[in-house]
C-alpha positions in Angstrom: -10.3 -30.7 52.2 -11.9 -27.5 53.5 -10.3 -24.5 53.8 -11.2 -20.4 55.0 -10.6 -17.9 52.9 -11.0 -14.2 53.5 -12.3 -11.5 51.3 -8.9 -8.7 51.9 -12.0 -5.8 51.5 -14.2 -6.6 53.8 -13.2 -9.1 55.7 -16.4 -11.7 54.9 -14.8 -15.4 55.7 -16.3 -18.4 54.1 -15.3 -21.7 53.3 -14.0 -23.4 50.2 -12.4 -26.8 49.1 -9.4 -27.2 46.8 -11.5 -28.2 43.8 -13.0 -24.7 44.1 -9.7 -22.9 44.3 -8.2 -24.7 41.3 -11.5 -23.6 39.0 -10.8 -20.3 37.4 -7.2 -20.1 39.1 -8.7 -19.4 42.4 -9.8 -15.5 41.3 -13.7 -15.0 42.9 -15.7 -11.9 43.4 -16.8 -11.3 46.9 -20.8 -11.2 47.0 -20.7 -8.7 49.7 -18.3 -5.9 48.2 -18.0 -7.1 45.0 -14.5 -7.2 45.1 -12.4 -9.3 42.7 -9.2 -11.5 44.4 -7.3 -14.6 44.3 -8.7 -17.3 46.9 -5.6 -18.9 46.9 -3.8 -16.0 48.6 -6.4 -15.0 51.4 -6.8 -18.3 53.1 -6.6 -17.8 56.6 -5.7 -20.3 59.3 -9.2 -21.7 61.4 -8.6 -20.4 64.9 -6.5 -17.4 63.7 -9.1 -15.2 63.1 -11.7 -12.8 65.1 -14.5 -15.2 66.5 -16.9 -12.3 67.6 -20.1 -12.4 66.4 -19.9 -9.2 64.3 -16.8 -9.9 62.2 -17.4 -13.6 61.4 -20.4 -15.0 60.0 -20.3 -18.6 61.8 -20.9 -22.2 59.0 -21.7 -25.2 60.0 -18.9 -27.9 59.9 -20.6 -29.6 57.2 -21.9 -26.9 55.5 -21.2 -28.0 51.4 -20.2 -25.3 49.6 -20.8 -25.6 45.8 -20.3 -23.9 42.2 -23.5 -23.5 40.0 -21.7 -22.3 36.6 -24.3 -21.5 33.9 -24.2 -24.0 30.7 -25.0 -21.3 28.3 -21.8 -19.1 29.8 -19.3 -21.6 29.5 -19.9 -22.5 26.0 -20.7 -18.8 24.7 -17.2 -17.3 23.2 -17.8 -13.6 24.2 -15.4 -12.4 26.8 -17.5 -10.1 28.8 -20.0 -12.6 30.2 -19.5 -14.0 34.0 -20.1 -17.1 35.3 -21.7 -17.2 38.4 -20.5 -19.0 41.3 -22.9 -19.7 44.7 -22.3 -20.4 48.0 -24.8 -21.3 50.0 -24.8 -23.0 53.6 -26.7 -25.9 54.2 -27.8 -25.2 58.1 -29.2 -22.1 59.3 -27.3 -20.6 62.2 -29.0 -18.1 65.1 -28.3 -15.4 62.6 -30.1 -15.5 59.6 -26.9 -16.1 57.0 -27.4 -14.2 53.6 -26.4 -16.2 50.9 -23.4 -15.4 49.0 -23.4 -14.6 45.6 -20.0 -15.0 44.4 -19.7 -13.7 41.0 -15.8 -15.5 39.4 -15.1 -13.2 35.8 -14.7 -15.7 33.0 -11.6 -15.8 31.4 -11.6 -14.5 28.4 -11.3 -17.4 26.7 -7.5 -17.5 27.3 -5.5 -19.9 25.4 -4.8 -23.4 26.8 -2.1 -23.6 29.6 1.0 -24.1 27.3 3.2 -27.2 28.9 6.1 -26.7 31.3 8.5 -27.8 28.7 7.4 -25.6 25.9 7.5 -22.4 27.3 11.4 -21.9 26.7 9.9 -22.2 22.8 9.5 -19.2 21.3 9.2 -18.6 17.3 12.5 -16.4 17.3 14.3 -20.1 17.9 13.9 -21.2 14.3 16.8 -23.2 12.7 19.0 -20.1 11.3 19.5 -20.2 7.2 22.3 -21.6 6.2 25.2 -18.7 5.2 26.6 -19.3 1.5 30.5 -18.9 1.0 32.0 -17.4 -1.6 32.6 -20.1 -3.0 29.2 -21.6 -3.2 28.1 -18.0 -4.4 30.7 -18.0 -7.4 30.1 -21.7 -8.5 26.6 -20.2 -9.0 27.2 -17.5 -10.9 29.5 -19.3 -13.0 26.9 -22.3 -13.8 24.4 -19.3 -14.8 26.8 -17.6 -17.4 27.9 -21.4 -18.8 24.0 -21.8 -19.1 23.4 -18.6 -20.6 26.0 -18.9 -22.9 24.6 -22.5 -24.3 21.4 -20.4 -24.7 23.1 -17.8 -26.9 25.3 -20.8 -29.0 21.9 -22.6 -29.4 20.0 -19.6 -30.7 22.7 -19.1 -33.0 23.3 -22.3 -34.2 19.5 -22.7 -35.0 18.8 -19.4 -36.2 22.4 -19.1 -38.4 20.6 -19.0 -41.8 18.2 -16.3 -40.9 21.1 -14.1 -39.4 23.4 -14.4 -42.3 20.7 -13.5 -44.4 19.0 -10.3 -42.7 23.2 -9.5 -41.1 25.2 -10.5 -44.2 28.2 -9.1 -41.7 27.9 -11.5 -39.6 28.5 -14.1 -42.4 31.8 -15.1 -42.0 31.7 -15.4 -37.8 28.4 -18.0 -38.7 31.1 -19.7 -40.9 33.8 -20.2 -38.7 31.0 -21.4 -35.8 30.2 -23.3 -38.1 33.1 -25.6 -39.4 33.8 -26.1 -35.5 30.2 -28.1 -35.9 30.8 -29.2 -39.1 27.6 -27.5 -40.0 27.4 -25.0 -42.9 25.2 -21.5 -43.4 22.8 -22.6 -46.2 20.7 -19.5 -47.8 17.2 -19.1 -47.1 14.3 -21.8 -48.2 11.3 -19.7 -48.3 9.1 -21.0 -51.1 6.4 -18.4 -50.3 8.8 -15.8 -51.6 9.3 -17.5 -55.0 7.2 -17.1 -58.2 7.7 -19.1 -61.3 6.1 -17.8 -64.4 5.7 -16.7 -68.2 6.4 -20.7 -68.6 6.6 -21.4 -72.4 7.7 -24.6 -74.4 8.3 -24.2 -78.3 9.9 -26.8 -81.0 13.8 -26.3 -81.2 14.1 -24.5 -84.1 16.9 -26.1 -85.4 17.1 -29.6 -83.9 14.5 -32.1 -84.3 12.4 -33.8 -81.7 13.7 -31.0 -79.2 11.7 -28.9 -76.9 12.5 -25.5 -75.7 11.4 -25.0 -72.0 11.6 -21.4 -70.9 10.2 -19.5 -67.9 11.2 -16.8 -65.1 11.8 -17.2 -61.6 11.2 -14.1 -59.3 12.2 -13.4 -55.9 9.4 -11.4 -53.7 11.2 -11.2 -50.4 13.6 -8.9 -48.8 16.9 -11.5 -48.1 18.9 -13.8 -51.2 16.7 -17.1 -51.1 18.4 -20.5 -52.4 17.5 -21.3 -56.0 14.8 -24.0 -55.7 14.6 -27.4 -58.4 11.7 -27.0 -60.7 9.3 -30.1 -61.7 8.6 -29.9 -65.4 5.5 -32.5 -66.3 5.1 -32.7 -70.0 1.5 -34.4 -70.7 -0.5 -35.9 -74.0 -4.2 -34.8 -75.4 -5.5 -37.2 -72.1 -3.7 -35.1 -69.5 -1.6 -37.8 -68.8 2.4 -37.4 -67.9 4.5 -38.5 -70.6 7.4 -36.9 -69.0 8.1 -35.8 -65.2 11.8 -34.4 -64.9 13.3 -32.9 -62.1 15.6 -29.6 -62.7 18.2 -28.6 -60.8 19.7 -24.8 -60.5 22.8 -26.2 -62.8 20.2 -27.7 -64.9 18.5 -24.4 -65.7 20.5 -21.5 -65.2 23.1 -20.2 -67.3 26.7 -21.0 -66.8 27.7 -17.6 -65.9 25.1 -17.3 -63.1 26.7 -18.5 -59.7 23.7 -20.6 -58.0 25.3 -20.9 -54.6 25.3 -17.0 -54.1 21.3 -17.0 -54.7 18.4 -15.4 -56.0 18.5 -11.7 -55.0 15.7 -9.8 -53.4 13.5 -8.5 -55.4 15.1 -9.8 -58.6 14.1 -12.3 -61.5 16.3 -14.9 -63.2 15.0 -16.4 -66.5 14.9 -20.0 -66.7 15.7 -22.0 -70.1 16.3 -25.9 -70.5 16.2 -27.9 -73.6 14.2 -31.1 -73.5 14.4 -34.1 -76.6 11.2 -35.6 -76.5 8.5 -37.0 -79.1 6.6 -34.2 -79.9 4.2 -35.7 -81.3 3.0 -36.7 -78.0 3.3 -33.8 -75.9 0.4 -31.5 -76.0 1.1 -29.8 -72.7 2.8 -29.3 -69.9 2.6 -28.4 -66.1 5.6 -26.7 -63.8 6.3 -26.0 -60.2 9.0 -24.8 -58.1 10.2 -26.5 -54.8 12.9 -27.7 -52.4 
């Protein structure tokens, strides 16, 4: 359907259909003044308006008015180009009739019309985060001390030797930890620390068919370190074992020495062991220290 609509500056009437009032959101620019207004809100009633010759410019009653937007403007994303919008009547009247050049400014790329029922929306209506109680907050700090504590009781339990070594003081706590996990608080096993030498066998000099094994063990490190067993290998002229025997502290050190309390720091501890072998068959012997 065809309606009238009026430019409010100067007054030019011409005619437009509802398709054309809906493009854009009705907004035109009037190709006489150049002015810039709604469509929508200037349409005038036919009949209601001046009919002399010099304030209305006369249209046929099939006159076709039509839109020619430009291609290139409507896919180009820069917000100061126009599209423009013709009218143009199809019969000549007794006047010549200039041809309107009605210039609508593009929107500038405006964001899509945002439903009805989304509009209420807005980003401040987020689900609101949940409030902790007191209680919640204490059952969390109590689950992070009971977890820090089972840190702390493992580090101890695994590092107990090492502490009672470098923090003899702290001896007797290890202990009673200990008994509670019927573990005990062994001394350091560092063989890297320990050094066996000056090895020597000789004949007994008083008892026949006995060897005389004799050697020192030294301690290099800074803490006690647990006596370690010593392998004795006696061999023949081919290099072959004859005799492989395992030695224990008891086995080696004197009775007044006290194995369980250690091999000092920076301390030696002679070694001496009495072996009743064949002598005529042992022309050697290899030794080594482990745990």
């Amino acid at each position: 359907m065809s309606l009238i609509t009026a430019c409010p500056a100067c007054q030019t009437q011409f005619e437009v259909t509802d398709e054309q009032l809906q493009a854009y959101a009705g907004k035109v620019r009037c190709g006489e003044c150049n002015h810039v207004f709604d469509a929508r809100s200037h349409l005038v009633v036919t009949g209601a308006f001046p009919q002399s010759e010099s304030d209305v410019v006369a249209t046929a009653s099939d006159a076709e008015v039509y839109f020619k937007v430009s291609a290139e403007a409507a896919q180009i994303d820069t917000p100061a180009e126009t599209t423009d919008i013709s009218l143009k009547p199809d019969i000549a009247l007794e006047e010549p009739t200039p041809t309107w050049n009605v210039r609508v400014d593009e929107v500038e790329h405006a964001e899509p019309e945002v439903p009805a029922f989304l509009r209420n929306v807005s980003l401040a209506d987020e689900r609101p985060a949940p409030v902790e109680s007191p209680a919640s907050q204490w059952l969390f700090v109590t689950l992070s001390c009971m977890l820090l504590l089972l840190l702390l009781l493992q580090f101890v339990y695994f590092s107990r030797t090492s502490l009672a070594a470098n923090y003899p003081q702290t001896k007797p706590f290890l202990q009673a930890f200990c008994q509670q996990l019927h573990c005990d608080v062994s001394l350091p096993q560092d063989i890297t620390q320990l050094t066996i030498d000056d090895a020597d066998i000789q004949e007994h000099k008083e008892r026949q068919g006995v060897l005389a094994f004799s050697s020192v063990l030294m301690n290099h490190g800074s803490v006690p370190q647990a006596y370690p067993k010593v392998e004795l290998t006696l061999t023949n002229t081919a290099d072959e074992a004859v005799l492989r025997k395992i030695l224990k502290p008891a086995d080696y050190l004197p009775a007044s020495v006290n194995h369980t309390l250690g091999l000092a720091p920076q301390q030696e501890q002679s070694v001496k062991v009495l072996l009743g072998v064949d002598e005529k068959l042992v022309t050697g012997f290899r030794v080594a220290i482990a745990y």
